[in-house]
Structures are given as C-alpha cells and as structure tokens.
C-alpha positions as CSV (number, residue, x, y, z in Angstrom):
1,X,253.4,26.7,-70.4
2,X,257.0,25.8,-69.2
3,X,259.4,25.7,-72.4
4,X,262.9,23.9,-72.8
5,X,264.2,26.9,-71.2
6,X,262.2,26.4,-67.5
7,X,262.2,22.6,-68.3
8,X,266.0,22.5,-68.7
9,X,266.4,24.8,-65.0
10,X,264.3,22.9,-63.5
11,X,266.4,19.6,-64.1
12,X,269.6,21.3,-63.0
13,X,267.9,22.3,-60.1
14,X,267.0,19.0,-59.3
15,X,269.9,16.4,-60.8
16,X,271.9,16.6,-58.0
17,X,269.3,16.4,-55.0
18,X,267.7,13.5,-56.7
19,X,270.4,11.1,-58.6
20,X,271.2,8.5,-56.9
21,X,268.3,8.4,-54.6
22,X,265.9,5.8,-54.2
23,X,262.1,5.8,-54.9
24,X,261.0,4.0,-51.5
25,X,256.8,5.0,-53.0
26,X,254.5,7.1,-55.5
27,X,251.3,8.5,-54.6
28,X,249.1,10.8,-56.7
29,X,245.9,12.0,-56.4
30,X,244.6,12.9,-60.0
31,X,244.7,9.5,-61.7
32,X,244.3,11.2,-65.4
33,X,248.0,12.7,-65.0
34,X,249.6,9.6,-64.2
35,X,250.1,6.8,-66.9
36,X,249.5,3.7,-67.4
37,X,247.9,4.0,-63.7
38,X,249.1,5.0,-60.3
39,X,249.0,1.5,-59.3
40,X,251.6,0.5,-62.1
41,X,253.6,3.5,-62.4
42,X,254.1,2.9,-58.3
43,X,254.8,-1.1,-59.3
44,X,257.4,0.4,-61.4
45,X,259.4,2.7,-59.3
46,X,259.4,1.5,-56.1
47,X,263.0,0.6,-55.2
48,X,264.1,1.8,-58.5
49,X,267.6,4.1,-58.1
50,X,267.8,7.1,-59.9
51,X,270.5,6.8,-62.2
52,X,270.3,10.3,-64.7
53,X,267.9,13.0,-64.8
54,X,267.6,14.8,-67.7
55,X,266.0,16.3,-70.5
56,X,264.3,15.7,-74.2
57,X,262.5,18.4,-75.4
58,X,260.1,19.2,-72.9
59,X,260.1,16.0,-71.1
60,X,261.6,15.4,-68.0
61,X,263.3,12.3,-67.7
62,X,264.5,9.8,-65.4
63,X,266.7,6.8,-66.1
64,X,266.2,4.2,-63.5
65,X,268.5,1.3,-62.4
66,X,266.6,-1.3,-64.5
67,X,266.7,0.1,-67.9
68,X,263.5,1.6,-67.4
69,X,262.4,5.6,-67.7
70,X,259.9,7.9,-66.0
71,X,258.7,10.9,-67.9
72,X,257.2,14.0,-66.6
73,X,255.7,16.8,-69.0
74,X,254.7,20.2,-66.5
75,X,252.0,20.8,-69.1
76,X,250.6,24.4,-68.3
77,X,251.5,24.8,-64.7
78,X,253.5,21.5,-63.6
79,X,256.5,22.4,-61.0
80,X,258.7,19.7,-59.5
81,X,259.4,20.4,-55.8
82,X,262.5,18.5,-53.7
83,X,261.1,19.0,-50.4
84,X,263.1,18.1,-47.2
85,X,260.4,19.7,-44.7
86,X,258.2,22.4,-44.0
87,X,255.1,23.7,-45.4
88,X,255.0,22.3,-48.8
89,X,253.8,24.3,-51.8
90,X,249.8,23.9,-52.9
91,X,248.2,22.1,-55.4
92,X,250.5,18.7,-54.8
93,X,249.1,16.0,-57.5
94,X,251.8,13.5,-57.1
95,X,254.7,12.6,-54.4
96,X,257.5,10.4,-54.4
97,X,259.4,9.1,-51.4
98,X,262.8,9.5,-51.1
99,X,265.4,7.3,-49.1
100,X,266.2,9.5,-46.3
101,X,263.1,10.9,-46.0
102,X,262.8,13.7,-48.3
103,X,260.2,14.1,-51.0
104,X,259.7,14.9,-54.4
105,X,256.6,16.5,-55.1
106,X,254.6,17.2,-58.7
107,X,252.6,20.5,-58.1
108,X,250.0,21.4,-60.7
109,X,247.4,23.4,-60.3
110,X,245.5,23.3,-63.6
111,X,246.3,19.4,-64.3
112,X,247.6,19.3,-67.2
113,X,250.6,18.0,-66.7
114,X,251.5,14.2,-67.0
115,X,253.8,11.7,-65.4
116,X,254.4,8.0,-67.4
117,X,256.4,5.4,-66.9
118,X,258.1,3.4,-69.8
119,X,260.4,1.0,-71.0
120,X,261.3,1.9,-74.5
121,X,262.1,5.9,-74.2
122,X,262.8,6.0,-78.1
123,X,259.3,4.3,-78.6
124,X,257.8,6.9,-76.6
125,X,259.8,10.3,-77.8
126,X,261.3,8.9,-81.1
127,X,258.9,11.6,-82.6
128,X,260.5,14.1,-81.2
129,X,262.3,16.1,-83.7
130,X,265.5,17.8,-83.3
131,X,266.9,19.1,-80.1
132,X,267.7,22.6,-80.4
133,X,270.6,22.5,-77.8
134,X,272.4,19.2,-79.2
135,X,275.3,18.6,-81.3
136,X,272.9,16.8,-83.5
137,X,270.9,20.7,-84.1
138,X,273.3,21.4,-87.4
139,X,272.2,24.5,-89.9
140,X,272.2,21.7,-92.1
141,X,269.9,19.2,-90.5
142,X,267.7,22.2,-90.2
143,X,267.8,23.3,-93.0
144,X,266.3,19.5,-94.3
145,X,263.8,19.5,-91.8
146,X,262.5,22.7,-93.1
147,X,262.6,22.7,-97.0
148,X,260.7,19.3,-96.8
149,X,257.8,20.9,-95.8
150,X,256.1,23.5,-96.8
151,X,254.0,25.2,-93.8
152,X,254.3,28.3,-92.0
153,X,257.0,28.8,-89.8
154,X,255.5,29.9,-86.9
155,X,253.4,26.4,-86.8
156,X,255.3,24.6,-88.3
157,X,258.5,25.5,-85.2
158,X,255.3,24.7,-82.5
159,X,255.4,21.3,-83.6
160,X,257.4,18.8,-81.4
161,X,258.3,16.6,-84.3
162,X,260.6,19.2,-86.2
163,X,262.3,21.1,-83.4
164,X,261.7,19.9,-80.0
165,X,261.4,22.2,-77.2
166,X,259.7,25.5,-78.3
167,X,256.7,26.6,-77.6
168,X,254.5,30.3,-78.0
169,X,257.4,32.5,-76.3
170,X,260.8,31.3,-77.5
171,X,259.2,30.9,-81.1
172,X,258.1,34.8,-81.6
173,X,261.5,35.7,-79.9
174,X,263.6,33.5,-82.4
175,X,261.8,34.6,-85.2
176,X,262.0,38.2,-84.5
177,X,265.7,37.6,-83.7
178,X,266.0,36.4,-87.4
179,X,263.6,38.8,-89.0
180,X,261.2,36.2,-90.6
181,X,257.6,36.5,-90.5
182,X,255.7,34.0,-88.7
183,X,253.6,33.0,-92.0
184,X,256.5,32.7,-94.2
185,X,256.7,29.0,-95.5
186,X,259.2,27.0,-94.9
187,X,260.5,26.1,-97.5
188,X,261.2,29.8,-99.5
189,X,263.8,30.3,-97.1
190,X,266.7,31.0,-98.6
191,X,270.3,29.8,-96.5
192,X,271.0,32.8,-95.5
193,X,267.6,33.0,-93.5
194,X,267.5,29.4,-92.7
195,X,271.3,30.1,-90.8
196,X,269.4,33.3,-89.1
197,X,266.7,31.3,-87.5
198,X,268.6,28.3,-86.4
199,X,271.1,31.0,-84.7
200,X,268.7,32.9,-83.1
201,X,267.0,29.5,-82.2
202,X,269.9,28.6,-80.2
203,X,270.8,32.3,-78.5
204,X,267.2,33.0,-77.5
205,X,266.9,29.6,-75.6
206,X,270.6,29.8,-73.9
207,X,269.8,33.3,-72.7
208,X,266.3,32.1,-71.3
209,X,268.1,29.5,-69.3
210,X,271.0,31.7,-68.5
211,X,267.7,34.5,-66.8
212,X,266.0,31.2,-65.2
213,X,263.5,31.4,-67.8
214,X,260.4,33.5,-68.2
215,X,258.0,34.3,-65.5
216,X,254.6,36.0,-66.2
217,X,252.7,34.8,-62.9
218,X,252.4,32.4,-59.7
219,X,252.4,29.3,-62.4
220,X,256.3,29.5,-63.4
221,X,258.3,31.9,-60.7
222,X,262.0,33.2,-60.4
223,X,262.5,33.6,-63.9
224,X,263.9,37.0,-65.4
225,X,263.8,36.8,-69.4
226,X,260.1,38.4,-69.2
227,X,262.2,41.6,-68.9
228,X,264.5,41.1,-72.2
229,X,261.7,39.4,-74.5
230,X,261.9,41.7,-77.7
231,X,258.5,40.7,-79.2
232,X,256.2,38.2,-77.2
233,X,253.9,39.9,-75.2
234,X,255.3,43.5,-76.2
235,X,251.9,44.5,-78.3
236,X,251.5,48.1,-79.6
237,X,255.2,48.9,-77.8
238,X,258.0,50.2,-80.1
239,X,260.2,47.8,-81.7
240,X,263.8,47.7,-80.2
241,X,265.5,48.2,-83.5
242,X,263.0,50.2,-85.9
243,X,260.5,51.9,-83.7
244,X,257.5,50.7,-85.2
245,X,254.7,49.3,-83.0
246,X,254.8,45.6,-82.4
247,X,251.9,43.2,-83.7
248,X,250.0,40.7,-82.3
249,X,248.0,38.2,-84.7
250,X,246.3,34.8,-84.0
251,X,248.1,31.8,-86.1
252,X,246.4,28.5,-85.2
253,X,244.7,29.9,-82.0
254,X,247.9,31.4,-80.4
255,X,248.6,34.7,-80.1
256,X,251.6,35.4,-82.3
257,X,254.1,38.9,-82.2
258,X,256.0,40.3,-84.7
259,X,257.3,43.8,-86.1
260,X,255.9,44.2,-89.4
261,X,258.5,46.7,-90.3
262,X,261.2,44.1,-89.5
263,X,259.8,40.9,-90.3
264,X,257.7,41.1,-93.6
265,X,256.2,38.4,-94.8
C-alpha cells in the first residue's frame, strides 16, 4: 500500500500539472470507490478550479474554488495519472476532464482505493493524528500522544489517529532506526527512546521521498528505497549493524521485522 512517502511524490508530481486547472467532468466506473456517488461527486466538481493540491496523511487532497475538497486515498494499488495523450495506463476506475484537454486518470487495479468529495475537510480528517512531516510533529507532542496510551508500538504507530501517514514499511524501518521493539508499550518509553523514534520517524520518511518511495512490484513503480530498507522485508538476512539474522513476526495480521539482537523487547 502507498505510504506518505509515495503519496507525498505523487502530489509533487502532480501540483503543478493540475493547479489551476479546471474540472470540465468526472466519470468512474466502480461506483463503491467513489463517494457520496458518482453522480454527486460529478455535481460537485464540474467547473470547480483547482486551487491547492496537497497532502494529509495519506490522503490526497484537493482544494477547489468554492471552499470545497476532493479526497483521494490510493488504497492498495491506487495511481493518479496526468495524461495528455497516448495509450493510457490499465485498470482506469475514474477520469477527470481537464480544460485543455488533458486528463487526470485514477488507476486501480485491486479497487480499493477511494475518491470523496466534502465540504468540511476537518470533519472528515480531524481524526487524523499528527503529521509526521509538520511543524506541529514536536518530540513533545509525541511524546503525549504516546504515554497516554498504553499499546504496543508497532500498532499502536499503524493507527491513523496518533501519527498519520505510516503504514507496514516505514513503521519497521523507524523502529529499527530507533532500536525499539515492535511490542514494547508505549508508554515505558523512556525520553531518551521517545526522541529516537520520533527522529527516526522523520529521517526514514524524508529519505523514502528523497528515493521516490519504495517499489516492490507493477502496483507502485520508480521508487528506489526497496534497496536501502534495513529491516522490512530483509527476513533471515544479516542485520546491518550486529549481524544477527533479521525476524519476521505477525503483530495484528501484518508481517512485522525486527533484529532481535538490536531491538529487545
């Protein structure tokens, strides 16, 4: 699944193609990806400007001329496509027409990914919790977020409403980056460890955008951190710093990598 990483590139890759532009039509072809309906989400773009496109967690967003948003989420395999002719890509689930006549297409070939149009974006992402590459991401405002709870930090970090943005890949890098164990609870972290994680937070997801992200198959291509990753997907391979074998445990259904020598619980 796309993290803030690939979601992040793919905004810059679009913002200055698309702002400014207007939607002259929206059609889509999988009517469960598209909320509140095609029908309405068409009502509400058509001749809508494209003021801002950007980001919150792993939501696309754009700001439209009357006040209101459009969200896009890539689920599993969602791509956004600016396409100005040619063969266009496979799997297209949604298009928008462009003034000029270029296109914006939403390709997805497993469907999971959702597009939704709103009026109050804090009403729809106000549970998002912090954003890890904001001003607002403080050690300190971390460091709250985690010693209220007491959960383990490898699912406790997968939830959107406590840091916004990570997912499977980015979490087992930051936390091998800060030599925590994914079970440890949140709130026994001493400061020292708390300043650890939200530091290697914040340099694992700037190096994945500055590597275009992490590409394992046809779903997310281009990207380049898959060959820097120091613990996701590196089962039974030597770890980088200690030499011990890397492990691979399930925590809440996903498959979780650590070094047990350098990250004990």
């Amino acid at each position: 699944m796309p993290e803030l990483p690939e979601v992040e590139i793919t905004v810059r890759k679009l913002r200055r193609k698309i702002r400014g532009r207007i939607v002259e039509g929206f059609h889509a072809s999988w009517p469960r990806q598209v909320i509140p309906g095609i029908a309405k989400v068409r009502r509400a773009v058509a001749g809508r400007k494209i003021e801002k496109l950007g980001r919150r967690g792993k939501y696309i967003v754009f700001h439209l001329d009357d006040g209101s948003f459009l969200l896009v989420h890539l689920g599993m395999s969602g791509m956004l496509y600016f396409h100005e002719g040619g063969d266009p890509p496979a799997h297209i689930r949604a298009v928008w027409d462009l003034d000029g006549g270029s296109r914006l297409l939403f390709c997805d070939a497993r469907k999971f990914g959702r597009i939704r149009a709103v009026k109050d974006l804090d009403a729809s992402l106000g549970k998002l919790g912090l954003e890890p590459l904001s001003r607002r991401f403080t050690v300190q405002a971390f460091q709250s977020a985690l010693q209220s709870r007491s959960r383990q930090l490898k699912p406790l970090l997968l939830e959107q409403t406590v840091v916004c943005g990570l997912g499977n890949i980015y979490t087992d890098e930051a936390l091998y980056r800060a030599r925590l164990h994914p079970l440890a609870l949140s709130n026994s972290l001493s400061k020292t460890q708390i300043n650890r994680l939200h530091q290697a937070i914040v340099q694992t997801l700037k190096k994945a955008i500055r590597l275009s992200g992490t590409s394992f198959d046809w779903a997310y291509p281009g990207g380049h951190m898959q060959n820097q990753l120091l613990a996701y997907g590196r089962t039974g391979e030597p770890c980088r710093r200690c030499g011990r074998k890397i492990a691979r445990i399930l925590v809440g259904q996903r498959g979780t990598h650590f070094c047990p020598a350098c990250q004990r619980k």
